[in-house]
ROSE-803312 format. One record per residue (C-alpha): x, y, z. Coordinates in nm, 2 decimals, always signed. Layout:
N
+--------+--------+--------+
!     px !     py !     pz !
+--------+--------+--------+
!      X !      Y !      Z !
...
+--------+--------+--------+
# end
This chain:
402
+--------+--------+--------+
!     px !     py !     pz !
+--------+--------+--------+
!  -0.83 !  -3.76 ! -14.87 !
!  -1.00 !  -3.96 ! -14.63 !
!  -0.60 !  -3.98 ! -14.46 !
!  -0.62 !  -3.59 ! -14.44 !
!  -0.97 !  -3.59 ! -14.30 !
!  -0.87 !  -3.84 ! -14.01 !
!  -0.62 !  -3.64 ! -13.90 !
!  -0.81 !  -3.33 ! -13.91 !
!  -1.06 !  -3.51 ! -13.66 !
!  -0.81 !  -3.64 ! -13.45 !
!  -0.85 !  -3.50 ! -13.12 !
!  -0.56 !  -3.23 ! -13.00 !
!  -0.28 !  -3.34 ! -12.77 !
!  -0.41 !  -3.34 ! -12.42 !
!  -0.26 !  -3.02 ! -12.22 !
!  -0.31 !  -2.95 ! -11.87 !
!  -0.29 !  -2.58 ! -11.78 !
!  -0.32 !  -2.68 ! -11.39 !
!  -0.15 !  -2.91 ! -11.15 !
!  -0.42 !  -3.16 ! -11.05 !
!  -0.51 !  -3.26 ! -10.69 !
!  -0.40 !  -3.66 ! -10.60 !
!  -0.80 !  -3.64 ! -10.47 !
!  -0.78 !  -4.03 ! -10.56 !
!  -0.46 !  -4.08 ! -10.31 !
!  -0.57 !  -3.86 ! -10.06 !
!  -0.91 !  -4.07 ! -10.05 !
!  -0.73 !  -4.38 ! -10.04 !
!  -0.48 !  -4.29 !  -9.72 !
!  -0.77 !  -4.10 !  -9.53 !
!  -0.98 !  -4.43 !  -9.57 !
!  -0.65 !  -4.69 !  -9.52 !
!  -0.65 !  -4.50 !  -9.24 !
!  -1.02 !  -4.53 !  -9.11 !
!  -0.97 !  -4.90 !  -9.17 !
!  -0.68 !  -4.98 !  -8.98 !
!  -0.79 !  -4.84 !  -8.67 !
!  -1.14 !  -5.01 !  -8.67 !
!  -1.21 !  -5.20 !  -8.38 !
!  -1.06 !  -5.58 !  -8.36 !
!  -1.43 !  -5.75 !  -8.38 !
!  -1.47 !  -5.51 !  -8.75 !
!  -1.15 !  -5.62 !  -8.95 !
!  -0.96 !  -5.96 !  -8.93 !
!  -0.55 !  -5.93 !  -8.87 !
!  -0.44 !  -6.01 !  -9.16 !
!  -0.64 !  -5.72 !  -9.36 !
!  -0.52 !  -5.47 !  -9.11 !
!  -0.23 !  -5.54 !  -9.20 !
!  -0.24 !  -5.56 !  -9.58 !
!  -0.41 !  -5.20 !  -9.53 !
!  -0.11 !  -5.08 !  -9.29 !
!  +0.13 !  -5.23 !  -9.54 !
!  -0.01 !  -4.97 !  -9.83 !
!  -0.08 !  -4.71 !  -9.58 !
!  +0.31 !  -4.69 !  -9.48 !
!  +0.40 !  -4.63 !  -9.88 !
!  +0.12 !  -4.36 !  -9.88 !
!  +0.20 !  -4.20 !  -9.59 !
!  +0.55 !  -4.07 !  -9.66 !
!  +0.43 !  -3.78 !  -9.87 !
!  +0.10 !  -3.72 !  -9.67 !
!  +0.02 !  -3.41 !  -9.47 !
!  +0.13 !  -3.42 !  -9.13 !
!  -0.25 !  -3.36 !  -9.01 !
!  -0.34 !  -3.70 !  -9.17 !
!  -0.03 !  -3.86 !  -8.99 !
!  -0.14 !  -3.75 !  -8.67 !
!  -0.50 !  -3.81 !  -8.70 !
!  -0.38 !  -4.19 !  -8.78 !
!  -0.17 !  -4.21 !  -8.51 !
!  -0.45 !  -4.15 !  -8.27 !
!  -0.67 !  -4.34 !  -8.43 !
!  -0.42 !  -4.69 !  -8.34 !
!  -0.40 !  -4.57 !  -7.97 !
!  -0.64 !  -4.82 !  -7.84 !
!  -0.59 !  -5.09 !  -8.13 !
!  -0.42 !  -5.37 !  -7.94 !
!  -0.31 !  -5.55 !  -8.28 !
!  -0.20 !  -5.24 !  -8.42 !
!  +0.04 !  -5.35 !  -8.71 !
!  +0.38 !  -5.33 !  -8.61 !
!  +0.54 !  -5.20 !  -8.89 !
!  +0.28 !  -4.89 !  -8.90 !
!  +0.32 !  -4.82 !  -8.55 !
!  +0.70 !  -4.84 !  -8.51 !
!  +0.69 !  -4.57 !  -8.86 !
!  +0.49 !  -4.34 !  -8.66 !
!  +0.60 !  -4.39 !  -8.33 !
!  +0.93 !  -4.22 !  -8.52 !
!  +0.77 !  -3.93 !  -8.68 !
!  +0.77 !  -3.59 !  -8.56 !
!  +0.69 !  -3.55 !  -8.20 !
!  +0.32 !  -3.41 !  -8.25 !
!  +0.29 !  -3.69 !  -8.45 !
!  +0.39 !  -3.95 !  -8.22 !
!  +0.32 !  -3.84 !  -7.92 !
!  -0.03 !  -4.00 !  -7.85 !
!  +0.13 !  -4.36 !  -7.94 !
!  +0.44 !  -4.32 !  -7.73 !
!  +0.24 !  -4.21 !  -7.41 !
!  -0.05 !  -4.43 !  -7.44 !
!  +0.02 !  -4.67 !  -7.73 !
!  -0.14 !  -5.05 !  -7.62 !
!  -0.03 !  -5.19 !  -7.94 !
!  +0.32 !  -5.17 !  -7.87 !
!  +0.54 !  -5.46 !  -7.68 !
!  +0.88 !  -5.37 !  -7.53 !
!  +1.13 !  -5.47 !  -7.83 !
!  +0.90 !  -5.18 !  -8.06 !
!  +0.95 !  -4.97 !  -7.76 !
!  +1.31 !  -5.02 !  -7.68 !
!  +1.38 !  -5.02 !  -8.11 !
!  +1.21 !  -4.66 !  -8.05 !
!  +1.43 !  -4.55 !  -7.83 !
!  +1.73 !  -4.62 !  -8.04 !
!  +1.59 !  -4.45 !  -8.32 !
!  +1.47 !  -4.17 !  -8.18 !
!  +1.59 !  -3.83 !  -8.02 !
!  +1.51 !  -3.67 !  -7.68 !
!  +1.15 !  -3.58 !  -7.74 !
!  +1.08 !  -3.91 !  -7.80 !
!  +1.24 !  -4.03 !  -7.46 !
!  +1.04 !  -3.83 !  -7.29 !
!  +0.73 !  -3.85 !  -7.39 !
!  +0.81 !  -4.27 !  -7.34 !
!  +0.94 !  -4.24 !  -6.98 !
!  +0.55 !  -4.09 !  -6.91 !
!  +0.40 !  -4.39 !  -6.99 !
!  +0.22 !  -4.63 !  -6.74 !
!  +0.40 !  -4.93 !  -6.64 !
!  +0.76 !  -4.88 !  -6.77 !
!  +0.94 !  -5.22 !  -6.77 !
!  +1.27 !  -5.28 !  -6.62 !
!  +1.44 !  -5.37 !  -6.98 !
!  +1.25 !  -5.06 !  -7.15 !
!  +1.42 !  -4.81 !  -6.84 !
!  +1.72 !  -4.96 !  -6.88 !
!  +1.71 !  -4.85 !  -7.24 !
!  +1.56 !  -4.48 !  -7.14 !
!  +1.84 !  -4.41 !  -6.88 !
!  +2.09 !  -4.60 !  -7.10 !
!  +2.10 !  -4.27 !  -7.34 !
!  +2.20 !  -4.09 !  -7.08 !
!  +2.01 !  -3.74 !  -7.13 !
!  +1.96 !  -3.62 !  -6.85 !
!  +1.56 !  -3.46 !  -6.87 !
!  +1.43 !  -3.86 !  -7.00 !
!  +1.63 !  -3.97 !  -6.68 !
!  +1.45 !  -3.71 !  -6.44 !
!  +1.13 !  -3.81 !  -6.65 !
!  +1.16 !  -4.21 !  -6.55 !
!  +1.19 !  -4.09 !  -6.18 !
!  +0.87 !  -3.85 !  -6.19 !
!  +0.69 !  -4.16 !  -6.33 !
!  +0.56 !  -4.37 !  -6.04 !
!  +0.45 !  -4.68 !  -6.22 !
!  +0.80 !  -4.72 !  -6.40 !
!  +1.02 !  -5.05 !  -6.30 !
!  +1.40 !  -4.95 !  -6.23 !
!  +1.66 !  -5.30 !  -6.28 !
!  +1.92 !  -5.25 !  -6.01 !
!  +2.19 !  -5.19 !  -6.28 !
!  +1.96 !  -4.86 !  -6.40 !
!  +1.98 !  -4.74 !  -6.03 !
!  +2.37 !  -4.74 !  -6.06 !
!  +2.33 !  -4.61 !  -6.36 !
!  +2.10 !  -4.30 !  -6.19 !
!  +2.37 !  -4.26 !  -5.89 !
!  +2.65 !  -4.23 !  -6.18 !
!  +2.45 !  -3.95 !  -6.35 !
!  +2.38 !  -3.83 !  -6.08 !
!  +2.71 !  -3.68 !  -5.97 !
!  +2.70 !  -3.44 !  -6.22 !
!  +2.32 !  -3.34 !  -6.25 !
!  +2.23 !  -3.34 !  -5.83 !
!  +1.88 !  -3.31 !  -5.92 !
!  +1.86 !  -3.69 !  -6.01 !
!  +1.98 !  -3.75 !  -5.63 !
!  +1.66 !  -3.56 !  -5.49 !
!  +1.42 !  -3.76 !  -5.67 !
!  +1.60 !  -4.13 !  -5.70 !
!  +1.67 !  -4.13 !  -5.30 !
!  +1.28 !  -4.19 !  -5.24 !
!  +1.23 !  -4.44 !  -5.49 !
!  +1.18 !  -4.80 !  -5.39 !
!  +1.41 !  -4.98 !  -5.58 !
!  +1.71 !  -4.78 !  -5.44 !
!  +1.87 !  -5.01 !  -5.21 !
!  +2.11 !  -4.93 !  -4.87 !
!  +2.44 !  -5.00 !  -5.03 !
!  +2.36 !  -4.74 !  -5.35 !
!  +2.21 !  -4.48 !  -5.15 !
!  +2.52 !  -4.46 !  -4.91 !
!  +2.73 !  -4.40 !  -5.21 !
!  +2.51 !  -4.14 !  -5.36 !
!  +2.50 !  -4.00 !  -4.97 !
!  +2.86 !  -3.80 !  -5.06 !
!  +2.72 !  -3.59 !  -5.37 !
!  +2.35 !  -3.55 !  -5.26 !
!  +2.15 !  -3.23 !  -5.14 !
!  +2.09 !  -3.18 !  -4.81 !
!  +1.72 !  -3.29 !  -4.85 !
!  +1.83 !  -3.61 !  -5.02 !
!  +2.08 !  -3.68 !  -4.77 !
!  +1.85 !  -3.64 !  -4.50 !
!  +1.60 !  -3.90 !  -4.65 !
!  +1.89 !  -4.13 !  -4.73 !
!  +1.99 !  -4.14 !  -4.36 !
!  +1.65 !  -4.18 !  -4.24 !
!  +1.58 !  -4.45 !  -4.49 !
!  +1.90 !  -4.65 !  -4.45 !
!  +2.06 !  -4.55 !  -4.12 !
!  +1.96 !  -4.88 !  -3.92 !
!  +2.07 !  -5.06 !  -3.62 !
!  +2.24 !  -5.41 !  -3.64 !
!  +2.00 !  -5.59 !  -3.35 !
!  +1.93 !  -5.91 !  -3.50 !
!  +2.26 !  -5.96 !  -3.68 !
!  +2.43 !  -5.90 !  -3.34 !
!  +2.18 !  -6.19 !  -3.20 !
!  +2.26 !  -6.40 !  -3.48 !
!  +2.58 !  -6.38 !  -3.52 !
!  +2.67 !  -6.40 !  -3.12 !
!  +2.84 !  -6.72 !  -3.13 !
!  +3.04 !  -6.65 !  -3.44 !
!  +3.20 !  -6.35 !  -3.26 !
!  +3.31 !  -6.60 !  -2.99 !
!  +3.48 !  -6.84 !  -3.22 !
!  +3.68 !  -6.58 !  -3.44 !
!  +3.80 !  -6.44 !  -3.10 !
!  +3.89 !  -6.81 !  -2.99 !
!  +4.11 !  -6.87 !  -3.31 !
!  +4.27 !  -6.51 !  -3.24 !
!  +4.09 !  -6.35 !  -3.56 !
!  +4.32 !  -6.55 !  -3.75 !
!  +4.08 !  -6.50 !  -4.08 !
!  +4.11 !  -6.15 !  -4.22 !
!  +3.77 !  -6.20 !  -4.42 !
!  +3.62 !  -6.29 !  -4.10 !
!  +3.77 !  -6.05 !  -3.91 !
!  +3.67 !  -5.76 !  -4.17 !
!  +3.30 !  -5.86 !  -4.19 !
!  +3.25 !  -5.90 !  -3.83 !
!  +3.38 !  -5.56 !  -3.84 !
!  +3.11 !  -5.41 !  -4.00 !
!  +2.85 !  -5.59 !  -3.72 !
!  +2.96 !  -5.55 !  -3.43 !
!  +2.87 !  -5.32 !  -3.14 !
!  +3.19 !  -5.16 !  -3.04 !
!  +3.31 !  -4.88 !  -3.30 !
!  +3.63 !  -4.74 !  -3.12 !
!  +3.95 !  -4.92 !  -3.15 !
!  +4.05 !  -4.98 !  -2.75 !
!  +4.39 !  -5.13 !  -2.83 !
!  +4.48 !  -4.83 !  -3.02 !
!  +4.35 !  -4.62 !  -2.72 !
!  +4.62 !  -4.77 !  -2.51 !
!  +4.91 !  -4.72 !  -2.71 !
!  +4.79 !  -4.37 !  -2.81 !
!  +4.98 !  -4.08 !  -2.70 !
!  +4.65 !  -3.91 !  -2.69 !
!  +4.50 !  -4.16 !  -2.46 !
!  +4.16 !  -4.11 !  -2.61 !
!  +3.96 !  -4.01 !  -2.90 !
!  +3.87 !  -3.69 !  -2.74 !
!  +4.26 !  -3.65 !  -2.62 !
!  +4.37 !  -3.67 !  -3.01 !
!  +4.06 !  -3.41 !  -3.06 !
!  +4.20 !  -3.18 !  -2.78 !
!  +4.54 !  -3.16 !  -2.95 !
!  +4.35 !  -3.09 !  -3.29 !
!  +4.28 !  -2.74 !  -3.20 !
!  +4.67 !  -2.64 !  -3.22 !
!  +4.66 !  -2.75 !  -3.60 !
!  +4.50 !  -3.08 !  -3.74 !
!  +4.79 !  -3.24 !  -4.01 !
!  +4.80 !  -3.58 !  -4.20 !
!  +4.94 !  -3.77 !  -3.88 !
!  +4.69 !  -3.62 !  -3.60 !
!  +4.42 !  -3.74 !  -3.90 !
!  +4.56 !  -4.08 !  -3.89 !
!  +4.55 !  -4.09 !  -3.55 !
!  +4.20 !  -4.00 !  -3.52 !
!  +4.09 !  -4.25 !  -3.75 !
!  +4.29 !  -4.55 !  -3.58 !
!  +4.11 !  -4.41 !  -3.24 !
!  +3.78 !  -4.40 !  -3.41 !
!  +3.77 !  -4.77 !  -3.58 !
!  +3.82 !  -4.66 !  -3.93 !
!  +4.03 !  -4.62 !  -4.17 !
!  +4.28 !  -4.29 !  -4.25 !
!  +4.10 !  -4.26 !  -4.62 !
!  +3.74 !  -4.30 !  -4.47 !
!  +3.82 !  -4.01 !  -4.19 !
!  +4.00 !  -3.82 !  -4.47 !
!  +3.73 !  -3.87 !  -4.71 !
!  +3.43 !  -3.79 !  -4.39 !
!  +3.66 !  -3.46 !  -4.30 !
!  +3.62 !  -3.36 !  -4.63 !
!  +3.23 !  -3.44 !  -4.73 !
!  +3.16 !  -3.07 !  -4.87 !
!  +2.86 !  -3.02 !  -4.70 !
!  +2.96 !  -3.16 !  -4.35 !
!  +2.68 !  -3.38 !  -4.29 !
!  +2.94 !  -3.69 !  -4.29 !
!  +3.07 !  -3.54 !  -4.01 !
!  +2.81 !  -3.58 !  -3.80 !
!  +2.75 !  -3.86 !  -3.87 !
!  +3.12 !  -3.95 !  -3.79 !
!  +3.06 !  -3.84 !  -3.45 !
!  +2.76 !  -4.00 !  -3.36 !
!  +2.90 !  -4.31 !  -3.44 !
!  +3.22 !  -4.30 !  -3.24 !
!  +3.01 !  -4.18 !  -2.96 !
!  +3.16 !  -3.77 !  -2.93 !
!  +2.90 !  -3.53 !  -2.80 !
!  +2.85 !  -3.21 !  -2.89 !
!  +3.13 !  -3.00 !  -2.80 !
!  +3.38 !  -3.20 !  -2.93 !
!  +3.16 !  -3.23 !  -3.27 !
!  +3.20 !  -2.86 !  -3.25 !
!  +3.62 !  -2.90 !  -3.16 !
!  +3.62 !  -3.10 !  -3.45 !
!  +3.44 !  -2.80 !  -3.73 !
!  +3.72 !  -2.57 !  -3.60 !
!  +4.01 !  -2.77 !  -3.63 !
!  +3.90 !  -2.89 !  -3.97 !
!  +3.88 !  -2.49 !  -4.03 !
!  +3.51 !  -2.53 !  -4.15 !
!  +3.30 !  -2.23 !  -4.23 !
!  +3.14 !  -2.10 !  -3.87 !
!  +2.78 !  -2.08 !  -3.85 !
!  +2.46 !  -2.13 !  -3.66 !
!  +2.48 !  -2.44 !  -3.49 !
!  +2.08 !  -2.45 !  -3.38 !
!  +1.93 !  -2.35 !  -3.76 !
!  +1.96 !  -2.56 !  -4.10 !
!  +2.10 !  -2.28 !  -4.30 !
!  +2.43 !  -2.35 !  -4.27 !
!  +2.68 !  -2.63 !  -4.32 !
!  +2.77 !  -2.64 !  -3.97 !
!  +2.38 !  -2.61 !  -3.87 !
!  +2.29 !  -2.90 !  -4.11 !
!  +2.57 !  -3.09 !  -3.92 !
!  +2.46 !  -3.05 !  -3.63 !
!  +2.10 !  -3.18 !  -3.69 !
!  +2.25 !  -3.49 !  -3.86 !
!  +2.42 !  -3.50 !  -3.53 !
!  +2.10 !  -3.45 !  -3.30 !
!  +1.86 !  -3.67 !  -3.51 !
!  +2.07 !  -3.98 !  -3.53 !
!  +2.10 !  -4.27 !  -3.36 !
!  +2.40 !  -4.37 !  -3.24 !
!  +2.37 !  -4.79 !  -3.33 !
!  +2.22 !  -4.62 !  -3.69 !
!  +2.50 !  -4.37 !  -3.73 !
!  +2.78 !  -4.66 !  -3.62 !
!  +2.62 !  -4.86 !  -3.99 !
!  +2.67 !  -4.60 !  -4.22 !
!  +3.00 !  -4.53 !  -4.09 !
!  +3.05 !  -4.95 !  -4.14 !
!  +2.93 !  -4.91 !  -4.47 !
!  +3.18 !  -4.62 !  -4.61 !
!  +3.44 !  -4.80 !  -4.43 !
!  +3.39 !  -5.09 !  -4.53 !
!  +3.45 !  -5.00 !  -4.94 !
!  +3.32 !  -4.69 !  -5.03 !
!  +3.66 !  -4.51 !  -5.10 !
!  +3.70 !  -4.74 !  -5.44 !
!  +3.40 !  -4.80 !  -5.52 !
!  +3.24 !  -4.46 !  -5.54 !
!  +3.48 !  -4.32 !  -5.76 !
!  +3.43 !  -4.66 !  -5.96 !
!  +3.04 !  -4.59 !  -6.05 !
!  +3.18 !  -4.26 !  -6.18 !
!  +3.45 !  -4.47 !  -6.40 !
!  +3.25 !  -4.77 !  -6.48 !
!  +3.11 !  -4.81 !  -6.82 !
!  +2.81 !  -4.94 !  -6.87 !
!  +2.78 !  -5.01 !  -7.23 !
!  +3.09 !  -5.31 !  -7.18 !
!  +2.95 !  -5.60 !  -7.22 !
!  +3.28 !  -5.75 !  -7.05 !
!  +3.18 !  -5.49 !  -6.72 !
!  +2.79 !  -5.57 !  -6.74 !
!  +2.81 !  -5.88 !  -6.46 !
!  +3.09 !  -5.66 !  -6.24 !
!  +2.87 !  -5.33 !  -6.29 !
!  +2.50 !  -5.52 !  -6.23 !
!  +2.60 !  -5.64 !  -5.92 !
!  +2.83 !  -5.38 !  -5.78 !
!  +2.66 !  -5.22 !  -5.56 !
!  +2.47 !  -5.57 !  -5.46 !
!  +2.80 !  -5.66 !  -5.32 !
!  +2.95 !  -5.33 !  -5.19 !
!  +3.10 !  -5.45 !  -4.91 !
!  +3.29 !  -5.73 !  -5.01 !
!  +3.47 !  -5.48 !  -5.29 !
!  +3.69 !  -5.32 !  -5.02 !
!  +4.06 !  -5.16 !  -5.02 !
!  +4.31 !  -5.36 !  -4.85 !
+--------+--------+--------+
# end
């Protein structure tokens, strides 16, 4: 009896008709929260990070709202825990986006470990932060998408290595944009831009040249004596030879002048108007200094601006510029407005300097015929290429044909 009675009093098995709120979890994230973006002088390290350690459990199955608000909440925190910060630096976008643009907790190994992690979004909104370090735009440009790349550019305050800049001018052949806003940047140096020169806009061009297109004055000073001893020992040393090439003042070739059938450049120019083949090309180039794959390679710059700076250098004036378009059976056009390829020419032509126009010419013939179909080629991801591809275009013109 007293058996039966217990079990009559025994309270009934607990059913719940309702799905209960976590009100205790969601309390304990909203505060883990609060806590670990407190101000440094409120909590010591060590807590903060015992609270981010929890938080990062709790968080996986919290609202996106709560993410979000804790993500802005470690914007400022310099000792931000690492391991909450690189989480949420992953999430969604409108999650992240407050850290990866104006994070100070971050260094550049949680940065660069972001990029690898993340998607394009993400790149983006990183390439808008202040003060970009070389190794984190390396990593940026290193994915290769094309809107983080244009990003890094627009962002004034970002660092650019040299091998990122080759990295931009590779790119850059097949997205031309890149060209327009890399050729005003400061890290771009003389040998890169003149390699990007031959797929660049007009605009770009135009900045390159005016940027890069310099005279040779002091290295002519300089280098005065050395030009008399090659000539004394006959230009015996083709290395010699080839870099005194690139400095000095003459640009036409006078010997081949006076075994030229043509007699002169402009002769050889004359006799293009009947019908400009492969030999007459040749011929032109001998006359002219430079190589029969430079004047090949000039003659056939798409937009024509090569050209005149081809002719500036080897001293032609005007009419024979204009010779030169027809035999090469350019498109005709407006010689006196921009509009046009033969137009843009022509300003080229107007606007440079002849000493300025005879060092970009030294430049693309120096090496530019390899080496600018090598950025396209190169791969920068080899670690056997890396030394070869950092300092390529750092040593242009000593990677030469022939």
């Amino acid at each position: 009896m007293p058996a039966a009675a217990n079990q009559q009093d025994a309270p009934a098995p607990l059913e719940l008709n309702q799905a209960q709120m976590a009100r205790a979890r969601t309390a304990l994230a909203q505060r883990l929260c609060e806590i670990v973006s407190w101000p440094e002088s409120r909590v010591p390290a060590h807590e903060r990070q015992l609270a981010a350690d929890i938080l990062v459990g709790l968080l996986r199955t919290s609202s996106v709202e709560l993410r979000r608000r804790c993500a802005e909440g470690l914007v400022r925190i310099h000792d931000a825990p690492k391991t909450l910060l690189r989480y949420l630096s992953r999430d969604e976008i409108s999650v992240a986006l407050p850290l990866l643009e104006h994070g100070v907790g971050f260094d550049d190994s949680d940065l660069i470990a972001t990029v690898r992690a993340s998607v394009s979004t993400h790149w983006i909104a990183l390439a808008r932060r202040r003060g970009l370090s070389e190794p984190l735009t390396d990593a940026l440009l290193a994915t290769g998408d094309i809107a983080t790349i244009e990003a890094v550019l627009r962002n004034p305050t970002a660092k650019l290595s040299w091998q990122g800049v080759d990295l931009i001018v590779s790119r850059s052949r097949q997205a031309p944009a890149l060209g327009a806003l890399l050729a005003p940047r400061l890290e771009l140096r003389a040998n890169q831009a003149l390699v990007l020169f031959w797929w660049a806009s007009f605009e770009a061009r135009l900045q390159i040249l005016r940027r890069f297109a310099v005279d040779r004055g002091v290295l002519l000073q300089e280098l005065g004596d050395v030009f008399a001893m090659a000539a004394a020992e006959g230009w015996s040393d083709a290395d010699t030879r080839k870099a005194l090439q690139v400095i000095e003042r003459r640009q036409r070739n006078r010997a081949a002048a006076a075994q030229s059938a043509y007699g002169s450049l402009e002769g050889a120019l004359i006799a293009s108007e009947h019908g400009l083949d492969r030999n007459l090309v040749n011929e032109i180039a001998h006359l002219s200094g430079v190589k029969p794959t430079t004047a090949a390679q000039i003659f056939a710059d798409a937009g024509g601006e090569a050209i005149g700076v081809f002719c500036k250098a080897v001293g032609l004036k005007r009419p024979s510029l204009l010779a030169l378009w027809r035999a090469l059976r350019r498109p005709p056009g407006n010689a006196d407005s921009i509009d046009n390829p033969l137009g843009r020419t022509v300003y080229v032509f107007d606007t440079l300097a002849t000493a300025k126009a005879q060092t970009v010419l030294r430049y693309w013939n120096w090496s530019f015929t390899a080496d600018a179909a090598g950025v396209e080629r190169g791969s920068f991801e080899d670690p056997d290429n890396e030394l070869r591809l950092a300092r390529r275009n750092a040593s242009l013109l000593f990677h030469r044909n022939g």
